[in-house]
VEXNUSE-493621 format. One record per residue (C-alpha): z, y, x; residue in one letter. Coordinates in steps of 0.2 Angstrom, whole numbers, plus 5000, padded with zeros to 4 digits. Layout:
BEGIN
ZYXA...
END
This chain:
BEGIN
497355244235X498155434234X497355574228X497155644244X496455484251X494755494238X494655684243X494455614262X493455504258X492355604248X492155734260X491655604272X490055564262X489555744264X489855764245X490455964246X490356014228X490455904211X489755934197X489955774187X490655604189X490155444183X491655284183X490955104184X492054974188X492854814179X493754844163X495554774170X495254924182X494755034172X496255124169X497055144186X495455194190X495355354177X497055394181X496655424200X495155524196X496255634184X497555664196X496255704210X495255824197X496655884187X495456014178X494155894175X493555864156X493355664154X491855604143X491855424137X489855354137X489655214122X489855034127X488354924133X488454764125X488254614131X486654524137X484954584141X484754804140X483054874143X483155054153X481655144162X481655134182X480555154197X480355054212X479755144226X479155004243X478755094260X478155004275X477755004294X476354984304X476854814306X476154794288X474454874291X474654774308X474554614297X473354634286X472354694300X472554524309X472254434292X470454524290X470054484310X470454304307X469454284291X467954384299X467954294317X468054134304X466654144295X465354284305X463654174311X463454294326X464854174337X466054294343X467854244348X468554394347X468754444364X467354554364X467454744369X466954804356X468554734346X469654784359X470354934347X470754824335X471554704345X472654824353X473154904334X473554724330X474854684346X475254854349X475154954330X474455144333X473355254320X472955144307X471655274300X470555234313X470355074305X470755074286X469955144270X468455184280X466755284271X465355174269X464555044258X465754964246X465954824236X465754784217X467354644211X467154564194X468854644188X469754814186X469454954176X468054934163X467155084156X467355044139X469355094144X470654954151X470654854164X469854674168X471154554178X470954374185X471854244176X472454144191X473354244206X472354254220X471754344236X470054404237X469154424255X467554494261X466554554276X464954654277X464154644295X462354714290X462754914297X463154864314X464754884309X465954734305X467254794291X468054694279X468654714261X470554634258X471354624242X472954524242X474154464227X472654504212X473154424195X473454424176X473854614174X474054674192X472254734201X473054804218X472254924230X471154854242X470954884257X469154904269X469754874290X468454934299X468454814316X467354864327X465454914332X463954784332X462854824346X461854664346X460054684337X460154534332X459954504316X460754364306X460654274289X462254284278X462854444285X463854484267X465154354262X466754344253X468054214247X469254194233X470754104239X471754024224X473553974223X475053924211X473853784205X473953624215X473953464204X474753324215X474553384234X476253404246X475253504258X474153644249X474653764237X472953814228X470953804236X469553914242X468153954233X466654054240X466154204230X464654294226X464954464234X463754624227X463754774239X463754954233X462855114244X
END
């Protein structure tokens, strides 16, 4: 590559002014490398930056993770499943009343109408402690939960909690109760295990039911 060629394709990147280079590339290229840069930058100043040695260097960084509606779309799907499971009232899930849910789920739209809702919430046996840090699970696991006893069925979902990580959960509101009818075990939850499964070629952990307390 010429000169005029790295200029090119600078230019291309939208790169209009440069303040500072940086050259990283193998060491039996190095040199061809810094000569190209020179002749392009004649009046540049070069700097050589200390050598990393070898094996494992520790440096500071920050991961950054956006998502979709799909996501919200699946976890959505994931609490109406767990709450058509295990609700006593018998509903299939086909019911008007969880028609916009359903439609979020196929179809995505305003997840706000259906996620961190206001209302009653529940008390987990981990997280921040008031004495200062923070209580964790020793086995990795998913936490669900459904309250049903507001007319409103919304459920509490907290996936990937473990040693050291406490994620934020998430309450999906699913729709409107309008049946009076009121039934016993209306506030449930379940912690579902994994990573642990002694001897089985089909199942990765267990469920365990959980004793869920409820906060006004």
């Amino acid at each position: 590559m010429q000169p005029e060629h790295l200029k090119d394709r600078v230019e291309k990147c939208g790169i209009i002014k440069i303040n500072k280079l940086w050259l990283h590339c193998d060491t039996q290229m190095f040199s061809e490398f810094q000569q190209l840069l020179m002749k392009t930058w004649p009046k540049s100043e070069r700097h050589e930056l200390p050598e990393t040695k070898e094996g494992l260097t520790q440096i500071s960084g920050c991961i950054t993770f956006k998502v979709n509606d799909h996501y919200f779309r699946s976890l959505a799907k994931i609490a109406f499943h767990h709450y058509l499971t295990h609700s006593r009232r018998g509903f299939r899930g086909d019911e008007q009343c969880f028609e916009p849910i359903r439609d979020f789920i196929m179809n995505g739209g305003n997840k706000e109408a259906f996620f961190n809702q206001s209302g009653p919430k529940f008390a987990m046996p981990f997280g921040e402690i008031p004495t200062g840090g923070v209580l964790t699970p020793k086995q990795w696991c998913h936490v669900m939960a459904a309250n049903e006893t507001d007319k409103v069925a919304v459920v509490y979902l907290q996936l990937f909690v473990g040693d050291g990580c406490i994620p934020k959960p998430h309450y999906i509101q699913l729709g409107n109760i309008h049946s009076k009818i009121i039934v016993p075990n209306s506030t449930w939850g379940h912690v579902y295990l994994y990573d642990e499964s002694p001897g089985s070629d089909r199942y990765a952990g267990q469920v365990e039911q959980a004793q869920i307390t409820r906060i006004r």
